[in-house]
PyMOL Python script that loads the backbone (N, CA, C, O; Angstrom):
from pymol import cmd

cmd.read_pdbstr("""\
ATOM      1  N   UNK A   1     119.308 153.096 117.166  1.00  0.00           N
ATOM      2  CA  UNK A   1     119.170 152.873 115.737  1.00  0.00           C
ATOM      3  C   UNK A   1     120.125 151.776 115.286  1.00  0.00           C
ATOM      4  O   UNK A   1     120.983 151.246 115.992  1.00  0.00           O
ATOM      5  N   UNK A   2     119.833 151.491 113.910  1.00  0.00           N
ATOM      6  CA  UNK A   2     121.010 150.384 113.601  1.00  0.00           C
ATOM      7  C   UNK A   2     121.539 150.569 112.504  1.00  0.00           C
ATOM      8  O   UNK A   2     122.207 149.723 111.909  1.00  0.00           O
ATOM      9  N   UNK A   3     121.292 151.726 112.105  1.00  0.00           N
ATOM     10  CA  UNK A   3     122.592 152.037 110.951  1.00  0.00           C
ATOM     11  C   UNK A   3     124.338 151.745 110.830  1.00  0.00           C
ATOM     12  O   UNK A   3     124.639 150.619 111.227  1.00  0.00           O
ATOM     13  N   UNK A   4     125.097 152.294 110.514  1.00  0.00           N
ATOM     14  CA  UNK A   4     126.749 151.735 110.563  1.00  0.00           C
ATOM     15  C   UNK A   4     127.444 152.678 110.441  1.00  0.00           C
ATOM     16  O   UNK A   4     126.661 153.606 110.236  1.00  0.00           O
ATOM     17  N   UNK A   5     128.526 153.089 110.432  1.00  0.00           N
ATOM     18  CA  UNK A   5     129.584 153.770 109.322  1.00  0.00           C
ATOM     19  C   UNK A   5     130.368 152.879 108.773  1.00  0.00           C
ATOM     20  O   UNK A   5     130.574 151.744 109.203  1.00  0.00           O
ATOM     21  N   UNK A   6     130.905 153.463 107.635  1.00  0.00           N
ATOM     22  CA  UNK A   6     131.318 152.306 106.965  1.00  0.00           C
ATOM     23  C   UNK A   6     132.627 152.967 106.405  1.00  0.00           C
ATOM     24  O   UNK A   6     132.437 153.953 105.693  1.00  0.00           O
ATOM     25  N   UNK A   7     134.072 152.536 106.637  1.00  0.00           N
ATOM     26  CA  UNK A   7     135.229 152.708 106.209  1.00  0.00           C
ATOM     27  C   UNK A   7     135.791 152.139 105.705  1.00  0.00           C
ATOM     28  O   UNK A   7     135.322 151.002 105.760  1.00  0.00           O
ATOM     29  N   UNK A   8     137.309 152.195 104.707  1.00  0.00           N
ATOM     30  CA  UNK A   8     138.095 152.006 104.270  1.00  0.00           C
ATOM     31  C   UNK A   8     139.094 151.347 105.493  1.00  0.00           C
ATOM     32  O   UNK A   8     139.376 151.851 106.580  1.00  0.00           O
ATOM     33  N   UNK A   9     139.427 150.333 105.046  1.00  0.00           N
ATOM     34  CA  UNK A   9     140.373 149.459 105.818  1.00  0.00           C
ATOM     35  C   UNK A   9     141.217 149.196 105.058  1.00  0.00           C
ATOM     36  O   UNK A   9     140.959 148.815 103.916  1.00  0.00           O
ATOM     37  N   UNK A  10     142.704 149.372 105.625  1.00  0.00           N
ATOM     38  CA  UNK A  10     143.944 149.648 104.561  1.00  0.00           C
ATOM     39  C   UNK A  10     144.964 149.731 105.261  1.00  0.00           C
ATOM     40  O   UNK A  10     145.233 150.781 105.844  1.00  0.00           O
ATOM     41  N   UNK A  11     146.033 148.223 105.376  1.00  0.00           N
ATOM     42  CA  UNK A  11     147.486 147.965 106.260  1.00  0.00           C
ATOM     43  C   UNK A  11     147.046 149.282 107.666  1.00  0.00           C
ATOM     44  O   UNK A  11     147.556 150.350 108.004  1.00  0.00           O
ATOM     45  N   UNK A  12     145.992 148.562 108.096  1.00  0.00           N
ATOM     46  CA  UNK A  12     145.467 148.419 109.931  1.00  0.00           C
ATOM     47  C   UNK A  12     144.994 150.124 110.280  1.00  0.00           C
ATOM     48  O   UNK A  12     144.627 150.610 111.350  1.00  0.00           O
ATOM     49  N   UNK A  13     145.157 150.735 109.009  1.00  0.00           N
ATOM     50  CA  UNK A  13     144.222 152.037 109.481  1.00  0.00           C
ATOM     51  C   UNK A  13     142.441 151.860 109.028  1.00  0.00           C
ATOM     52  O   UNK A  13     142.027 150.878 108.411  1.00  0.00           O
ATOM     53  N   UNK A  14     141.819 152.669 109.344  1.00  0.00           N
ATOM     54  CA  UNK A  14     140.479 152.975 108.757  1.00  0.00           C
ATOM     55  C   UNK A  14     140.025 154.307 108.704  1.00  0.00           C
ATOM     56  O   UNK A  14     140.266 155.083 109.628  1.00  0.00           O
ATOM     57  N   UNK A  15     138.991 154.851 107.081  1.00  0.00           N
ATOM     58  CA  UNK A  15     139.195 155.859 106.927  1.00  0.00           C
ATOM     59  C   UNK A  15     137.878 156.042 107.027  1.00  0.00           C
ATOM     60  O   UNK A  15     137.280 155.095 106.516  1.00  0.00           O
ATOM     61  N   UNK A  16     137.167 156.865 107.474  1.00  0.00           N
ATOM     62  CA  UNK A  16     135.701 156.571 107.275  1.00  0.00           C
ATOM     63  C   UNK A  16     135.099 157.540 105.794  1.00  0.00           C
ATOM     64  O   UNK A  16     135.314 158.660 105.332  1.00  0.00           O
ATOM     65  N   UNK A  17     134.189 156.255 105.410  1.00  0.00           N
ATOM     66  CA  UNK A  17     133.258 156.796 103.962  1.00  0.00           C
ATOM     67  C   UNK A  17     132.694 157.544 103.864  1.00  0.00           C
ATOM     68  O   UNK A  17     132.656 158.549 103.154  1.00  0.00           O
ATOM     69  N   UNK A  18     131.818 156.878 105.058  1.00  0.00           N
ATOM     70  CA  UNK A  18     130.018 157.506 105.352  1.00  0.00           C
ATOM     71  C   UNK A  18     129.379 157.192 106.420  1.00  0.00           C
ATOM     72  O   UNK A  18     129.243 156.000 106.694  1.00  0.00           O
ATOM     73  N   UNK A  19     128.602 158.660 107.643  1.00  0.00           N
ATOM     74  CA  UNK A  19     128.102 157.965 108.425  1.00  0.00           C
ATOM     75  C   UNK A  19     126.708 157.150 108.432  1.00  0.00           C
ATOM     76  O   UNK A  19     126.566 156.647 107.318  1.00  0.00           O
ATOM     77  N   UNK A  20     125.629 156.839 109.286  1.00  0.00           N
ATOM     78  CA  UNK A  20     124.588 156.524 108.911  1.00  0.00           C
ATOM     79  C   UNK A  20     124.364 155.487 107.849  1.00  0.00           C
ATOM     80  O   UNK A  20     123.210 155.310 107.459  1.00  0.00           O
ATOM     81  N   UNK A  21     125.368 154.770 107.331  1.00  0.00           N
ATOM     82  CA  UNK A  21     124.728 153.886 106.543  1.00  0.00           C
ATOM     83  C   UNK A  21     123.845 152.938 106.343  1.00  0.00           C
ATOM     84  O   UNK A  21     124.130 151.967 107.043  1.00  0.00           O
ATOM     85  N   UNK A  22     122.731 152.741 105.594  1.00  0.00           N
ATOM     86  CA  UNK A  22     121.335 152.357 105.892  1.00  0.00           C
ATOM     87  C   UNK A  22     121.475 150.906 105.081  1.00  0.00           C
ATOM     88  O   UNK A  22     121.257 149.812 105.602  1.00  0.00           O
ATOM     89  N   UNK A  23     121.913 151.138 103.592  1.00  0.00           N
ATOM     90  CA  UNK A  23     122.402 149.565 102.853  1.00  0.00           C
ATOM     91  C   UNK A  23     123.623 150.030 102.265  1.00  0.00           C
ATOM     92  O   UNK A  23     124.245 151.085 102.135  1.00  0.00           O
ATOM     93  N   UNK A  24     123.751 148.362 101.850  1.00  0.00           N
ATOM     94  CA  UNK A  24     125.482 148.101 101.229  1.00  0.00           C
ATOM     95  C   UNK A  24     125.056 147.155 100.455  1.00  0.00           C
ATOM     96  O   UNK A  24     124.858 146.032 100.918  1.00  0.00           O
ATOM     97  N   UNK A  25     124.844 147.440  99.160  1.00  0.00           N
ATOM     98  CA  UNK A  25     124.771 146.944  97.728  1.00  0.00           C
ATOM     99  C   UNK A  25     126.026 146.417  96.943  1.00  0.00           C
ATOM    100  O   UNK A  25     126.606 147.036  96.051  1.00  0.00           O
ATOM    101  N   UNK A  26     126.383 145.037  97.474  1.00  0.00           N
ATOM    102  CA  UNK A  26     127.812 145.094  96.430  1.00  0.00           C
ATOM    103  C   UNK A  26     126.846 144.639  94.665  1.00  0.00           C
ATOM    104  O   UNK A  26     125.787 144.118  94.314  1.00  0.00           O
ATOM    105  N   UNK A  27     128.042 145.240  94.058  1.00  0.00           N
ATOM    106  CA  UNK A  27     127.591 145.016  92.731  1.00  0.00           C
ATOM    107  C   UNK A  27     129.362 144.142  92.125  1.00  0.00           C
ATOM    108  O   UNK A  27     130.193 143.934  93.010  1.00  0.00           O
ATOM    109  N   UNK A  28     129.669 143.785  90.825  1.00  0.00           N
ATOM    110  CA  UNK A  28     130.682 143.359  90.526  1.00  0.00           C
ATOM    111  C   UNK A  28     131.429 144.406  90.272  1.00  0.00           C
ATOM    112  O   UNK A  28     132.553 143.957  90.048  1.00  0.00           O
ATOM    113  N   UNK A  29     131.442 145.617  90.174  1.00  0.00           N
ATOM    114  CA  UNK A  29     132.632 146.844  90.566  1.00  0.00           C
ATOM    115  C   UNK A  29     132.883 147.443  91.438  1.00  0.00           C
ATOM    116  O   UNK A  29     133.848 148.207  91.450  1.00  0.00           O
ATOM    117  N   UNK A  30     131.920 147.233  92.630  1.00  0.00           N
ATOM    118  CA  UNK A  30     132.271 147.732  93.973  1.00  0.00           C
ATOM    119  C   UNK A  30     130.935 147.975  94.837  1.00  0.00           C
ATOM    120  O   UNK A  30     129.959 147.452  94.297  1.00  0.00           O
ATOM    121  N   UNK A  31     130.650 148.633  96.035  1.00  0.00           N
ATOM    122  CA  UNK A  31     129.743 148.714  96.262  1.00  0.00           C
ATOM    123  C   UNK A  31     128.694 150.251  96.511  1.00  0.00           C
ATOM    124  O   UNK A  31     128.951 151.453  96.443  1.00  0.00           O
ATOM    125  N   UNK A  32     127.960 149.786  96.693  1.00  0.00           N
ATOM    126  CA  UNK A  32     126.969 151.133  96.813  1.00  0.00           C
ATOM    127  C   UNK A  32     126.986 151.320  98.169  1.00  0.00           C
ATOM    128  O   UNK A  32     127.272 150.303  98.801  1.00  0.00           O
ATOM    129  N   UNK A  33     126.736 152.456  98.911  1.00  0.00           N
ATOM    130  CA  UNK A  33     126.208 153.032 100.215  1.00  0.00           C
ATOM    131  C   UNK A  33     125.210 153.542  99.913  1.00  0.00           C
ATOM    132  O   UNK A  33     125.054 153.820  98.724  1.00  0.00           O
ATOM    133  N   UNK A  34     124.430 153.775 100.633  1.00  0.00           N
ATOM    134  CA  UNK A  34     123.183 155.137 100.962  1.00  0.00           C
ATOM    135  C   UNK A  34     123.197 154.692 102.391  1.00  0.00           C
ATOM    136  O   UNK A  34     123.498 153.650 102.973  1.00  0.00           O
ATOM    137  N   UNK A  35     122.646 156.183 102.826  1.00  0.00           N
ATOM    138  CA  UNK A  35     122.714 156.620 104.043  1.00  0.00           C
ATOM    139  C   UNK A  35     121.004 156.669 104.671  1.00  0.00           C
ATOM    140  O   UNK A  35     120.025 156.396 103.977  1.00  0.00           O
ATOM    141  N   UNK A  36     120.974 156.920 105.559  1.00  0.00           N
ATOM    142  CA  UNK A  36     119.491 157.189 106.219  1.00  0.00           C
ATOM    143  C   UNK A  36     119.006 158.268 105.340  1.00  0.00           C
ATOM    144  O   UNK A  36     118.001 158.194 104.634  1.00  0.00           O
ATOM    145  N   UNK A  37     119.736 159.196 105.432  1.00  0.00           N
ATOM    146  CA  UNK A  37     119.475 160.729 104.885  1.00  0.00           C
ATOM    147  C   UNK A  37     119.111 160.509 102.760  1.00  0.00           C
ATOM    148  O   UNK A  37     118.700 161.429 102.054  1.00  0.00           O
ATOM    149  N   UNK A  38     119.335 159.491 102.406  1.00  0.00           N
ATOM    150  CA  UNK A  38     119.506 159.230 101.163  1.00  0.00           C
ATOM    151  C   UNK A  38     120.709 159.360 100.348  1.00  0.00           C
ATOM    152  O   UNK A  38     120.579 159.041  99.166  1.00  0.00           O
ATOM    153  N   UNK A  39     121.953 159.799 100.772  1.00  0.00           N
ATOM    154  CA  UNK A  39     122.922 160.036 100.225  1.00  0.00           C
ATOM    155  C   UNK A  39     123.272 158.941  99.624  1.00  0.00           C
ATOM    156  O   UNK A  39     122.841 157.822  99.901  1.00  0.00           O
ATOM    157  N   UNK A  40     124.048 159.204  98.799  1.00  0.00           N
ATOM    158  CA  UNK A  40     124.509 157.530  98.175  1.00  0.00           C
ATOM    159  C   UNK A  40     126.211 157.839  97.929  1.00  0.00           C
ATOM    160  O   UNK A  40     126.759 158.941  97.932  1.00  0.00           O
ATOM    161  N   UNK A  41     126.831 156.508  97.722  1.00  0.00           N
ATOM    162  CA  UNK A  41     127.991 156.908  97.190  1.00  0.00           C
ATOM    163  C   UNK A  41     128.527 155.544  96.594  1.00  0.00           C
ATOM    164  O   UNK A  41     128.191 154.457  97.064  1.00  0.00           O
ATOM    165  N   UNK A  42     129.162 155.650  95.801  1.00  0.00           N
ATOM    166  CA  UNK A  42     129.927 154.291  95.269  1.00  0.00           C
ATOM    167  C   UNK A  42     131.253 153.987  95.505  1.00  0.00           C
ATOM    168  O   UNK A  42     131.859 155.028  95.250  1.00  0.00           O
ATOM    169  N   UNK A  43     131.893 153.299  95.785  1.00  0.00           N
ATOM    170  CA  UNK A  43     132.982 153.117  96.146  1.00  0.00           C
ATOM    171  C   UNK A  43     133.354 151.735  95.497  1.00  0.00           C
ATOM    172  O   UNK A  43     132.516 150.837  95.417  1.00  0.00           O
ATOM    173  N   UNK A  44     134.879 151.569  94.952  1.00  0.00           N
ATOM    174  CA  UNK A  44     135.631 150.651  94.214  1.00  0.00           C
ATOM    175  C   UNK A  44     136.077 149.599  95.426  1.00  0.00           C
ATOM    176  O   UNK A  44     136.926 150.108  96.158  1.00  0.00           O
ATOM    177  N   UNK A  45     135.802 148.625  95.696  1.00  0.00           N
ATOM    178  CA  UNK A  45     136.590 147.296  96.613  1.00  0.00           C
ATOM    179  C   UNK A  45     135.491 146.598  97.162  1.00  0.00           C
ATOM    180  O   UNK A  45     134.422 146.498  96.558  1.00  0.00           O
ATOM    181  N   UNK A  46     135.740 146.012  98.500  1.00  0.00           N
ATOM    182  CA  UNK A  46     134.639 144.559  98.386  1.00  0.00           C
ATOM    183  C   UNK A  46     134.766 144.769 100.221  1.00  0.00           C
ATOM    184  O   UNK A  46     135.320 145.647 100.884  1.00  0.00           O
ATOM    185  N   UNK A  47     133.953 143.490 100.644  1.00  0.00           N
ATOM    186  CA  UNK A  47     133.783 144.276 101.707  1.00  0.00           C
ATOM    187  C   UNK A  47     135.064 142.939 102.659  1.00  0.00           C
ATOM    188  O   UNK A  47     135.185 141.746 102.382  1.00  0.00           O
ATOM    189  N   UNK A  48     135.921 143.845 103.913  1.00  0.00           N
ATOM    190  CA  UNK A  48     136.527 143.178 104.435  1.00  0.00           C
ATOM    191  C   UNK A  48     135.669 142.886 105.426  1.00  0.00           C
ATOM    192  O   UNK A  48     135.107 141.829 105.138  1.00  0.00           O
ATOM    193  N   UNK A  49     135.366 143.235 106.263  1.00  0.00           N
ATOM    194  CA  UNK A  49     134.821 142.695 107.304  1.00  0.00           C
ATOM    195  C   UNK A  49     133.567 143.653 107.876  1.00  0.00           C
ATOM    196  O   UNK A  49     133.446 144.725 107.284  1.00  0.00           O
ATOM    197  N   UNK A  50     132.532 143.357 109.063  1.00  0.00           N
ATOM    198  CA  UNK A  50     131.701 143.547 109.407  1.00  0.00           C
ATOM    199  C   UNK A  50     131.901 143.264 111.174  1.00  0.00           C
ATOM    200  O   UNK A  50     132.275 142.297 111.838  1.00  0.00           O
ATOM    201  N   UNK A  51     131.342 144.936 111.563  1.00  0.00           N
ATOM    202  CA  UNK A  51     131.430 144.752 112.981  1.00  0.00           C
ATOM    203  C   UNK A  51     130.194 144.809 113.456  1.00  0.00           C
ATOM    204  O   UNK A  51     129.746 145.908 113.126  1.00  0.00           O
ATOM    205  N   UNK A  52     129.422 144.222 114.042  1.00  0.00           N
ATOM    206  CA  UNK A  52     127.821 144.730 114.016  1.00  0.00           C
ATOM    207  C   UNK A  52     127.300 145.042 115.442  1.00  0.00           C
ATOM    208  O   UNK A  52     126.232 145.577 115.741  1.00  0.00           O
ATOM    209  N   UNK A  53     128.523 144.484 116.456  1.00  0.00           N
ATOM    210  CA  UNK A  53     128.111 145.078 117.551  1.00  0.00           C
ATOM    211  C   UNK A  53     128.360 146.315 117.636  1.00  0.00           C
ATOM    212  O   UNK A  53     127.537 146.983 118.261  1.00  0.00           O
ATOM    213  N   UNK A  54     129.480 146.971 117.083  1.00  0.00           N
ATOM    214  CA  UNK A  54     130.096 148.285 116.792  1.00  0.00           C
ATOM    215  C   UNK A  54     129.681 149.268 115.985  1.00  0.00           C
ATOM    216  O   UNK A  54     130.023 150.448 116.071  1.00  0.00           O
ATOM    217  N   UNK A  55     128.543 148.538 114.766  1.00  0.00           N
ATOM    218  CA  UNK A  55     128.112 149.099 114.025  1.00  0.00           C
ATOM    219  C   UNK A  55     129.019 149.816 112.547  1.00  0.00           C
ATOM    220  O   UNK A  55     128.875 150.756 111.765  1.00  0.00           O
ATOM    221  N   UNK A  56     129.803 148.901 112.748  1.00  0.00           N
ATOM    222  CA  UNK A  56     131.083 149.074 111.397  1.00  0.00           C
ATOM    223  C   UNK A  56     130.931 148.213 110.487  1.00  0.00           C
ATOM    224  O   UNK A  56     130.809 147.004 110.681  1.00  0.00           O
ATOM    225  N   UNK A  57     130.927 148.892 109.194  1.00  0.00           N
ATOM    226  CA  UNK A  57     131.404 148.051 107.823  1.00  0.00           C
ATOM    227  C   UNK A  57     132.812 148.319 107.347  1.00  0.00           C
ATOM    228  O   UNK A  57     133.246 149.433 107.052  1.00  0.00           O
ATOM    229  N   UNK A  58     133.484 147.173 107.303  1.00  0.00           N
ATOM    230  CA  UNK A  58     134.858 147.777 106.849  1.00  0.00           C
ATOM    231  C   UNK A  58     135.054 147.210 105.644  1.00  0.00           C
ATOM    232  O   UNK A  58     135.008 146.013 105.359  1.00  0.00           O
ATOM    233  N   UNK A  59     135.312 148.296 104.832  1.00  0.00           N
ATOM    234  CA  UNK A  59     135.664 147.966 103.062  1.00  0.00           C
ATOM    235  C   UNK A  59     137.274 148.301 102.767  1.00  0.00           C
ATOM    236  O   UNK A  59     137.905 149.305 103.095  1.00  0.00           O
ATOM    237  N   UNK A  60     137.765 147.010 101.968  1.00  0.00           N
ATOM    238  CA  UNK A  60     138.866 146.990 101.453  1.00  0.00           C
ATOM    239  C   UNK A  60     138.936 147.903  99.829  1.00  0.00           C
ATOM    240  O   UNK A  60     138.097 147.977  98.932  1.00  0.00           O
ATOM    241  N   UNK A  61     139.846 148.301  99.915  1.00  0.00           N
ATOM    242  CA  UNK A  61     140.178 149.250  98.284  1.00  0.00           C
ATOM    243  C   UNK A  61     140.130 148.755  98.011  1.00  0.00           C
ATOM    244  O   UNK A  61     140.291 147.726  98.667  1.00  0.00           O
ATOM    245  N   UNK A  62     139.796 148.665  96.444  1.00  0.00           N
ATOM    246  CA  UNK A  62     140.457 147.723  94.759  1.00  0.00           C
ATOM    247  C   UNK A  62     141.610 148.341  94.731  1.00  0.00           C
ATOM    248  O   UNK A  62     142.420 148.097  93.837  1.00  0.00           O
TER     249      UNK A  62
END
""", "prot")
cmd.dss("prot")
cmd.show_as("cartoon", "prot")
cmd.util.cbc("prot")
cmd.orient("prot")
């Protein structure tokens, strides 16, 4: 499959959000998740980086 998890990245730890993440909607206050399953969640910060062989989104706090 090619979904992600997608964590919080913060002085070299990572926390994880959500697994399965299906999209990543930034908007100008932060971004959206949803999951395969439909879950959604919003979260405040922007995105630091992207691992895609790994299947990681890593999001920085606001």
């Amino acid at each position: 499959m090619c979904e992600a998890n997608a964590y919080f990245k913060k002085n070299g730890t990572q926390t994880l959000i959500m697994e399965a993440v299906d999209k990543v909607e930034p908007d100008e206050d932060g971004i959206r998740l949803v999951s395969i399953f439909g879950e959604q969640k919003f979260v405040k910060g922007h995105i630091h980086s992207l691992s895609l062989v790994d299947h990681k989104v890593f999001i920085a706090p606001a």
